[in-house]
Backbone as numpy.savetxt, mean C-alpha at the origin, in Angstrom:
# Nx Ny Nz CAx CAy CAz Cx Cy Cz
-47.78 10.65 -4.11 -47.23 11.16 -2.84 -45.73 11.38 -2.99
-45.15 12.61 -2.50 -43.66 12.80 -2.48 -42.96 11.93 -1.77
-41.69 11.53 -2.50 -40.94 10.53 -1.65 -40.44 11.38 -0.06
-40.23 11.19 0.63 -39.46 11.85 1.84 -37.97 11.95 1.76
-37.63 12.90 1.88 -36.11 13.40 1.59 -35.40 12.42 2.78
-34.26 11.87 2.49 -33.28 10.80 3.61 -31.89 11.86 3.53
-31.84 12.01 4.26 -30.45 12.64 4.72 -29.53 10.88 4.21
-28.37 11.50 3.84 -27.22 9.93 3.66 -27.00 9.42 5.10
-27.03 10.39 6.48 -26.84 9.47 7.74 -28.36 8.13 8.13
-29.33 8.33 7.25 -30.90 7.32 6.81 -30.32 6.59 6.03
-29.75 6.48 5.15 -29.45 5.30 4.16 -28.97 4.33 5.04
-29.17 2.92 4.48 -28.54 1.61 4.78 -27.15 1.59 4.43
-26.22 1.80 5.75 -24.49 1.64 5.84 -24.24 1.52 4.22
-24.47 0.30 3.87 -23.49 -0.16 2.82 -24.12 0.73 1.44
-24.93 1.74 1.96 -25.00 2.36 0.48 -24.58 3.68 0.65
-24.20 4.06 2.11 -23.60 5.40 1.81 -22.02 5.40 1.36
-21.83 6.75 0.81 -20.81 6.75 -0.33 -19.15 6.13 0.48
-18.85 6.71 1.96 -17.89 6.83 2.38 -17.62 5.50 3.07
-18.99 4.22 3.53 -18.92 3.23 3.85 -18.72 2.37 2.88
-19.24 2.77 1.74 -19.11 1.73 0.63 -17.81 1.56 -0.25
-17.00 2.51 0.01 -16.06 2.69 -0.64 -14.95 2.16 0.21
-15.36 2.07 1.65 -14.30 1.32 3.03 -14.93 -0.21 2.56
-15.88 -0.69 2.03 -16.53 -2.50 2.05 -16.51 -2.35 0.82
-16.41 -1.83 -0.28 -16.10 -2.62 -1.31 -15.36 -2.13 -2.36
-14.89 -1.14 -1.84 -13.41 -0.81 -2.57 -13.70 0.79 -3.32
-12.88 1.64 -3.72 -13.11 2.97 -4.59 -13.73 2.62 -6.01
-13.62 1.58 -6.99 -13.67 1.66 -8.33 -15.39 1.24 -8.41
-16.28 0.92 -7.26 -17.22 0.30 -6.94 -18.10 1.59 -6.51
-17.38 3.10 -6.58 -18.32 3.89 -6.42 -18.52 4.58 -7.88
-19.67 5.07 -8.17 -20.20 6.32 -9.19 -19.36 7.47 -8.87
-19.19 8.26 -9.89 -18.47 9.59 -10.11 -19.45 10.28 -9.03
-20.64 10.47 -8.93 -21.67 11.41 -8.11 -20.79 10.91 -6.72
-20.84 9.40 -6.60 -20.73 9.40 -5.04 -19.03 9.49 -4.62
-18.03 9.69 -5.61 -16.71 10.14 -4.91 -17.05 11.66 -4.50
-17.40 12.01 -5.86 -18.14 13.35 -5.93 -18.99 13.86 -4.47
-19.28 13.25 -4.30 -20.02 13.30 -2.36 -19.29 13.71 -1.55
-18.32 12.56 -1.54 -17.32 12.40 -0.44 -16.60 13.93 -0.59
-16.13 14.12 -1.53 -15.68 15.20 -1.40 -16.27 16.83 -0.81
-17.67 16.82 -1.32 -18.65 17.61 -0.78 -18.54 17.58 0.44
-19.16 16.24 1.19 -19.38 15.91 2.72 -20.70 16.40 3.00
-21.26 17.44 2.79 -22.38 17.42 3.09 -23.12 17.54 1.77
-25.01 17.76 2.08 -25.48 18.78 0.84 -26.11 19.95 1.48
-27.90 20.06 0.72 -28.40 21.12 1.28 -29.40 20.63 2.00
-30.20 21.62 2.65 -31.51 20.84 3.59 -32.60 20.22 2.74
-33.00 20.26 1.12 -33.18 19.34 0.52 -32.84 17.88 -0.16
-31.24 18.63 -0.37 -30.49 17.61 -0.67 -29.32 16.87 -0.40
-29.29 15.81 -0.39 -28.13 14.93 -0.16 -26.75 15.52 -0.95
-25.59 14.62 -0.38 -24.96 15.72 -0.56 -24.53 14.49 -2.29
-24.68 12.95 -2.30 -25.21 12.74 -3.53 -26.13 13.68 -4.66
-27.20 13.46 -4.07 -28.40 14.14 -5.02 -27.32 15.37 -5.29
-26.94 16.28 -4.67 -26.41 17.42 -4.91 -24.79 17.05 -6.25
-24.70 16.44 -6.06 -22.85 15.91 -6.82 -23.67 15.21 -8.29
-25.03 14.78 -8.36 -25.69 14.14 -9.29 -25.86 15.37 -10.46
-26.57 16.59 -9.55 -26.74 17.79 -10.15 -25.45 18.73 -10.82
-24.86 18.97 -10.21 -23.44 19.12 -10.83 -22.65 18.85 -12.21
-22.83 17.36 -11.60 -22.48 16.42 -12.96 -23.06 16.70 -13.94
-24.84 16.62 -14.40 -25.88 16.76 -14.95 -25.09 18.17 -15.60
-24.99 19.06 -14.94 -24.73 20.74 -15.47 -23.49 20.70 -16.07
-22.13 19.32 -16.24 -21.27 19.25 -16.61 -21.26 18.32 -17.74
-22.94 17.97 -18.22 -23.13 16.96 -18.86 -22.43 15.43 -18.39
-22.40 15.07 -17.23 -21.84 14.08 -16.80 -20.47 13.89 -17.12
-19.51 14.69 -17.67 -18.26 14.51 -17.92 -17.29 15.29 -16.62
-16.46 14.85 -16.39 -15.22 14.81 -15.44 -14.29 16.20 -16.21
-14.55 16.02 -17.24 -13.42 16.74 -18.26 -14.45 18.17 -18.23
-15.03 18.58 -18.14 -16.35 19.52 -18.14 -16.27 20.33 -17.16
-16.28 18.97 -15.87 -16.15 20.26 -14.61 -15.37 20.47 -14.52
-14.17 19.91 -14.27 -12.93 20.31 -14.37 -12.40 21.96 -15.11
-13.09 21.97 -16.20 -13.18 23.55 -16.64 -13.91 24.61 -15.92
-14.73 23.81 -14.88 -15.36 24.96 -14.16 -15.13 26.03 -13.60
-14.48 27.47 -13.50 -13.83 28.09 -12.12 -14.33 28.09 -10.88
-13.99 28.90 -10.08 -14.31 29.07 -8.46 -15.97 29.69 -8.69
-15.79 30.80 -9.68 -17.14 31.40 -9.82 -17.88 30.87 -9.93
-17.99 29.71 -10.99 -18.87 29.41 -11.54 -19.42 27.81 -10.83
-18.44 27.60 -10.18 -19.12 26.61 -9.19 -20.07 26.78 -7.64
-19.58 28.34 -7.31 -20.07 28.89 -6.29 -21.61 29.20 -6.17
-22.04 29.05 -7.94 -23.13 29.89 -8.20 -24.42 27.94 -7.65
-23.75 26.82 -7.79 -24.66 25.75 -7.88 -24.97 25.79 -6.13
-26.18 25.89 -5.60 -26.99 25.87 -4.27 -25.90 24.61 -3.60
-25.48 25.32 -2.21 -25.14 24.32 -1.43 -23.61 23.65 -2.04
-22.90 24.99 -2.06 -21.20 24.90 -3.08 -21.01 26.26 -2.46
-20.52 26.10 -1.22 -19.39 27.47 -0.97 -18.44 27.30 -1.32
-17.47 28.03 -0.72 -15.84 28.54 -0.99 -14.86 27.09 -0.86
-15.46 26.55 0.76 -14.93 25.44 0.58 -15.03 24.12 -0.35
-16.52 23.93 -0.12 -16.51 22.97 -1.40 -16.21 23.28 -2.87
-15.86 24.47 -3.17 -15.55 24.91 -5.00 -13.75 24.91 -4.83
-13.24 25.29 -3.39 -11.91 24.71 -3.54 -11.70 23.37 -3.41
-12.35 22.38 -2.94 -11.80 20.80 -2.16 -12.34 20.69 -3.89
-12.99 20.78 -4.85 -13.65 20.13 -5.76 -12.83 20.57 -7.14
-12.08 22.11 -7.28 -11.08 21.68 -7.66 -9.52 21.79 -7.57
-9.18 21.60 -6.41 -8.39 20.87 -5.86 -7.97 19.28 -6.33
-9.47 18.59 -6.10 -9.06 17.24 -6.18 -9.14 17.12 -7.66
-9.67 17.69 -8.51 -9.59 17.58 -9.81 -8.11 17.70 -10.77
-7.83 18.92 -10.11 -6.50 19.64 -10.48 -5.32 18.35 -9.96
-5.50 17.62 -8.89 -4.48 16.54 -8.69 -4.63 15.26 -9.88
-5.61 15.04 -9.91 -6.27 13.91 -11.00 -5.33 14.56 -12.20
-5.75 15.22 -12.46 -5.00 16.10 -13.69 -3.74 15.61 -13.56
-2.87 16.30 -12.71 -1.58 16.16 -12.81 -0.56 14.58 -11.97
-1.69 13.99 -12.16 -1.82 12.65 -11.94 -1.22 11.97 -13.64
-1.89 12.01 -14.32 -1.58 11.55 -15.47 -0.29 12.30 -16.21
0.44 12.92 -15.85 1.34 13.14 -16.33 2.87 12.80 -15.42
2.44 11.83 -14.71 3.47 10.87 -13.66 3.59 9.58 -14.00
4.77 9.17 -14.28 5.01 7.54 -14.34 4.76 7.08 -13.42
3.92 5.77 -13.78 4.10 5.00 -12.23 5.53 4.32 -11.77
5.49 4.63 -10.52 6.90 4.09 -9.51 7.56 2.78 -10.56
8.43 2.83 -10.34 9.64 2.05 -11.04 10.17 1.33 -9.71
9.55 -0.15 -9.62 10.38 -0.62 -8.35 11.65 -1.71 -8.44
12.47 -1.63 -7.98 13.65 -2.73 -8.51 12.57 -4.13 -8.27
12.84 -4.93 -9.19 12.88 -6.90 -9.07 13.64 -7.68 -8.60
13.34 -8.07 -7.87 14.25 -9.71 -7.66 14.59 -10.81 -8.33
15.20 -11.25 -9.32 15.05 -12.34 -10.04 16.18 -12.91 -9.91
17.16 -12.73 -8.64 17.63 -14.08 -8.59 18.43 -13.70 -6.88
19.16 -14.16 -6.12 19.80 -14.12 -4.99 20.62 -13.12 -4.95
21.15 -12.91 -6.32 22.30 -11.72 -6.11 21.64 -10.52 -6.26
20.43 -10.31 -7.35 19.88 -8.97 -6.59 19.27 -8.87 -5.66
19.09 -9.49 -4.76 18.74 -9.58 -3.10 19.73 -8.97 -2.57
20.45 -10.03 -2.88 22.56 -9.33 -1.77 22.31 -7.48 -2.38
22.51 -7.47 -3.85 22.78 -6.33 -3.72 22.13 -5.60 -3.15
20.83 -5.27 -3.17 20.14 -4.34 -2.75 20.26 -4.37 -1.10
20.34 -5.40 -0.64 20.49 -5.78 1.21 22.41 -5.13 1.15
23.16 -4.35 0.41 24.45 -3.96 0.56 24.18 -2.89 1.66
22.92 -1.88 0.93 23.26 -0.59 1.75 22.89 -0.78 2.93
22.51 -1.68 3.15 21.97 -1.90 4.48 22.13 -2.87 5.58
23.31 -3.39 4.97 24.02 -4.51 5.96 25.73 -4.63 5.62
26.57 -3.75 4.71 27.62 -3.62 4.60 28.14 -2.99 6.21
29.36 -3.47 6.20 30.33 -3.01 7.05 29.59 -3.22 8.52
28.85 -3.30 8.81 28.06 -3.55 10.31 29.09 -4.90 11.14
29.47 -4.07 12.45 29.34 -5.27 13.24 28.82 -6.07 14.45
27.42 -6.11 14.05 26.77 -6.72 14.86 25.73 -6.86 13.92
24.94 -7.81 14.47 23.69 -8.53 13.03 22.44 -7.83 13.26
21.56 -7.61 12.03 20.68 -6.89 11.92 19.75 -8.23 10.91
18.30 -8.34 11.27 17.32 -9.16 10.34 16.70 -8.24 9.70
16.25 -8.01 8.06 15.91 -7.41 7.35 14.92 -8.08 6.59
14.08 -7.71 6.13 12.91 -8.38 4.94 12.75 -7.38 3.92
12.53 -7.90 2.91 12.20 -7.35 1.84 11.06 -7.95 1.32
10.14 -6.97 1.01 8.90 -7.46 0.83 8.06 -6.99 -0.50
7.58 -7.94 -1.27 7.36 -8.30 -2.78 6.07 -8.29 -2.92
6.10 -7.83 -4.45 5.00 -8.60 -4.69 4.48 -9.62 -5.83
3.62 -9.69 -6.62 3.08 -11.08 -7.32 4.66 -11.00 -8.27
4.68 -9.32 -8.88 6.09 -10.03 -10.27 7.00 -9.76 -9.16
7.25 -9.97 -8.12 8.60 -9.89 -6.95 9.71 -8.51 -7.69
8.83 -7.37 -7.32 8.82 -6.62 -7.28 8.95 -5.81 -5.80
10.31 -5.20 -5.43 10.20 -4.76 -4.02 9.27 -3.33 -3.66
8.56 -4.03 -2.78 7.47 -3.17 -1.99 7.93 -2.13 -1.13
8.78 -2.92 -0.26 9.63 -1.50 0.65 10.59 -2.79 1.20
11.55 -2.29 1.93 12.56 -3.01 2.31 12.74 -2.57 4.09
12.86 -3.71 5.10 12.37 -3.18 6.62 13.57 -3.53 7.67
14.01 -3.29 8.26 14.43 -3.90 9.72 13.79 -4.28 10.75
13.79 -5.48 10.91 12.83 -5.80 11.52 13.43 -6.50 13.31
14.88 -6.81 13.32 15.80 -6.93 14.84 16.66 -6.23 14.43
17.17 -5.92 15.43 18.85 -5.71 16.09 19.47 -6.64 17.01
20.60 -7.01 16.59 21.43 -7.73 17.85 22.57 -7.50 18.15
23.33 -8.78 18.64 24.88 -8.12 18.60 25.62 -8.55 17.93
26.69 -9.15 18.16 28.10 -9.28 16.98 27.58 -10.49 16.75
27.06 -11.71 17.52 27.06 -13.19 17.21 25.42 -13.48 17.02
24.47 -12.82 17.19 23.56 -13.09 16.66 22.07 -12.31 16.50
21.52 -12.35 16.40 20.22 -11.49 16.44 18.62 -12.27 16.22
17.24 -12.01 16.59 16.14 -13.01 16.73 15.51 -12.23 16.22
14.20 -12.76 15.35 13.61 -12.07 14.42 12.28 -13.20 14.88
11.06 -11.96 15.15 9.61 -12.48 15.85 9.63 -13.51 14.43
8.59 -14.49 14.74 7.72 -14.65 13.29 6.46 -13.90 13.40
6.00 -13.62 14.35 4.39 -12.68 14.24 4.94 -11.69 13.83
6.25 -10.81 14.42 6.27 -9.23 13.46 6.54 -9.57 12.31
7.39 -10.67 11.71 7.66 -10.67 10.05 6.07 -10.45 9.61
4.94 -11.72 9.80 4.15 -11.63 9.11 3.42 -10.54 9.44
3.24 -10.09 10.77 2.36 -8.62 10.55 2.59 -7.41 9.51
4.28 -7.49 9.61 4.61 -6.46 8.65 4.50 -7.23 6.99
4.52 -8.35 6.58 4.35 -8.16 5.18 2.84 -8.32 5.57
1.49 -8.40 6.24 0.12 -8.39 5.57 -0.10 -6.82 5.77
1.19 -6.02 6.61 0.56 -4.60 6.88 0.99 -3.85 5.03
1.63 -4.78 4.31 2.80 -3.96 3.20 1.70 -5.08 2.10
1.11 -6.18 2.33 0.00 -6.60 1.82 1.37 -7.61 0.47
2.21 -7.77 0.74 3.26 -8.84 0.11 2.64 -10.06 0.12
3.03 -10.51 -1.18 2.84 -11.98 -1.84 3.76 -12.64 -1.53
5.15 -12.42 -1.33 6.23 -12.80 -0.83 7.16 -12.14 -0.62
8.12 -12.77 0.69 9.16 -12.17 0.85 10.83 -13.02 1.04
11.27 -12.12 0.84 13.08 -12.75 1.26 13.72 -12.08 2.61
13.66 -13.21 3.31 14.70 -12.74 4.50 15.48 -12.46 4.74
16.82 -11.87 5.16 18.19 -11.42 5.74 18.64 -11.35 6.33
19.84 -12.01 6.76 20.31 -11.16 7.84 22.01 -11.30 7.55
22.85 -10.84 8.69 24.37 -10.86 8.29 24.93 -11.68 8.81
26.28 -12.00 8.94 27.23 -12.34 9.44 28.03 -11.42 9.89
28.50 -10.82 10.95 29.90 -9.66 10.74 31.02 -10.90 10.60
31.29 -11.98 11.04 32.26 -12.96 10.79 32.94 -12.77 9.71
31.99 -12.87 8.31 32.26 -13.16 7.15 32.24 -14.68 6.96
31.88 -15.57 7.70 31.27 -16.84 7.30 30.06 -16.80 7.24
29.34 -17.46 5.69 28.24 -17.09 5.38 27.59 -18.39 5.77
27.98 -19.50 6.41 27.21 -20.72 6.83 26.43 -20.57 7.84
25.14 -20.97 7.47 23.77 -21.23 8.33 24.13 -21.83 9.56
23.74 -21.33 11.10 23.58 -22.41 12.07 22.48 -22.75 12.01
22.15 -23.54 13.24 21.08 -24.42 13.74 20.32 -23.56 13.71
19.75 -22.14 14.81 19.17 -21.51 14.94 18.71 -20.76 12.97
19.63 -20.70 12.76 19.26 -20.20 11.35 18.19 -20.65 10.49
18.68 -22.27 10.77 18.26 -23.03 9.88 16.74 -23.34 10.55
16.31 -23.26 11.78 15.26 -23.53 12.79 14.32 -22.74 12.08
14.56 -20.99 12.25 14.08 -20.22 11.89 13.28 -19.90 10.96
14.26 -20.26 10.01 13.82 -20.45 8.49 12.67 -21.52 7.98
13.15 -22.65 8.77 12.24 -23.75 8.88 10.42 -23.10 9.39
10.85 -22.45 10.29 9.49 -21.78 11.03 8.95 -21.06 10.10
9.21 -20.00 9.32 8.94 -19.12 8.66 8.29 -19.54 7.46
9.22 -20.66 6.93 8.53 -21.15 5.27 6.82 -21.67 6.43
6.87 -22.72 7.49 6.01 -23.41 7.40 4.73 -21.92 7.62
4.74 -21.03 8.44 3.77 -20.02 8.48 3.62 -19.31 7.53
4.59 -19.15 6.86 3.98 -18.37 5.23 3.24 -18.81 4.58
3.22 -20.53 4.53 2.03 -21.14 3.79 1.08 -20.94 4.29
1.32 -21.06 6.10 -0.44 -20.91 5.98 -1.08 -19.40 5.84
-0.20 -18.72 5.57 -0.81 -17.22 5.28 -0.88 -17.19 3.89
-0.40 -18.06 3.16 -0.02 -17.83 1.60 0.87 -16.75 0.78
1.62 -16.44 1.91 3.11 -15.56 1.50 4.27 -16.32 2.11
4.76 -16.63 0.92 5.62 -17.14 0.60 7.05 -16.98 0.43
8.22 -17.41 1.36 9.42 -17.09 1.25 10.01 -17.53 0.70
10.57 -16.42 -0.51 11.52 -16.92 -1.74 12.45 -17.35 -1.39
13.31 -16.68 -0.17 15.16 -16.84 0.10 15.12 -16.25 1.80
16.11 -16.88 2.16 16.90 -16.29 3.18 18.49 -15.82 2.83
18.67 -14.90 2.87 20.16 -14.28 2.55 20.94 -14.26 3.73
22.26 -15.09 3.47 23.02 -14.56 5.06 23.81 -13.56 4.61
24.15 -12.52 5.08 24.92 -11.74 4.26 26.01 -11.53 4.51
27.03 -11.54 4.52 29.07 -11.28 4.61 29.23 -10.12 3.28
30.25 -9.14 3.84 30.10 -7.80 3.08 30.97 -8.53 2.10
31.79 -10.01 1.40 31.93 -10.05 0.22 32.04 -11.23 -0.25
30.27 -11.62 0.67 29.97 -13.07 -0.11 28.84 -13.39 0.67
27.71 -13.91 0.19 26.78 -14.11 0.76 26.47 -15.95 0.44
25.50 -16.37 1.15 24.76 -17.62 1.44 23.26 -17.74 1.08
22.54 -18.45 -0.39 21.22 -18.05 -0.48 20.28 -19.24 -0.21
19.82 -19.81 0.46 19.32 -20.73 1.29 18.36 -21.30 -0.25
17.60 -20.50 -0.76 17.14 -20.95 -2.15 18.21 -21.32 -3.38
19.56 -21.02 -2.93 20.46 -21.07 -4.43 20.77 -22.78 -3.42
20.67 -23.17 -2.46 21.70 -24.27 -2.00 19.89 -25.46 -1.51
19.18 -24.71 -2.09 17.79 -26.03 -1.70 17.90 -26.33 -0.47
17.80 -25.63 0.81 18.05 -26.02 1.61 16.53 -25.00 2.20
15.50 -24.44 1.46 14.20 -23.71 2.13 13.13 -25.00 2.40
């Protein structure tokens, strides 16, 4: 007896291509089923899998194969118009010129003073205080660098729910805090020191971890990790 054709909206969630790749990640799909996604649909026989299976098959299963394919000659496989022979190579042609890009070069942190420096362009000459994070990852490596308050000349408040929302939204292993002085006295108050106190204890329980708090003075800073005081 013939099996019965399932459209992919019949499959069980976690096996269609575009759910499975949201629950268990991209490297967890088959070439056919990125190959899908990109399709989006197939034909009224076939899935738009089954259909990306066939393809492949006619490319001898190599990536490097279709990729040589033109517009023509992809137009000619059932259920491959204009659009799908451009989205297909399109995304190929990026892959391509994918490998001929270094990956991003991000500055490191490896000690308090490249903290200060890099927190220069962004807290020199100000007078009124601004809280900043910089956010890392496993080799403390900066992820992106944020503002996260504004205040005025004598002080400024920094959530602890927005710190941590923004490093699990930036997905950081750890981060270093900031903020200034316009004074130019780089000594911690109470509130400083409160803060900080708050912050180490919720990073543990998130398991991101704060390397430093920087106070910053445009020509001398305070590193709460250089003086053991986190």
């Amino acid at each position: 007896m013939q099996a019965k054709y399932l459209s992919i909206q019949e499959w069980a969630e976690a096996d269609r291509p575009r759910e499975k790749l949201l629950l268990k990640g991209k490297h967890n799909l088959s070439d056919a089923e990125l190959l899908a996604i990109l399709l989006g649909s197939g034909t009224k026989s076939l899935s738009a899998v089954d259909l990306a299976k066939s393809i492949l098959k006619e490319s001898d299963n190599n990536l490097n194969s279709l990729a040589k394919l033109n517009f023509n000659e992809l137009i000619k496989f059932k259920g491959i118009g204009s659009a799908k022979a451009i989205a297909i190579i399109s995304a190929l042609e990026l892959g391509k010129r994918r490998s001929s890009h270094s990956p991003i070069s991000r500055p490191k942190i490896q000690s308090s003073k490249d903290a200060y420096q890099v927190l220069q362009k962004h807290l020199m000459d100000l007078h009124h205080e601004e809280f900043w994070i910089l956010f890392l990852n496993r080799a403390n490596d900066i992820l992106s660098e944020k503002r996260i308050s504004l205040g005025g000349m004598s002080g400024t408040v920094a959530d602890p729910k927005i710190v941590f929302y923004e490093a699990l939204q930036q997905k950081a292993q750890a981060i270093i805090i900031a903020h200034n002085h316009p004074s130019g006295n780089p000594t911690p108050s109470q509130a400083d020191l409160a803060l900080t106190k708050k912050l180490v204890a919720a990073g543990k329980m998130l398991d991101i971890q704060i390397l430093d708090h920087i106070i910053f003075c445009d020509h001398c800073y305070k590193s709460f990790a250089d003086e053991g005081i986190l």
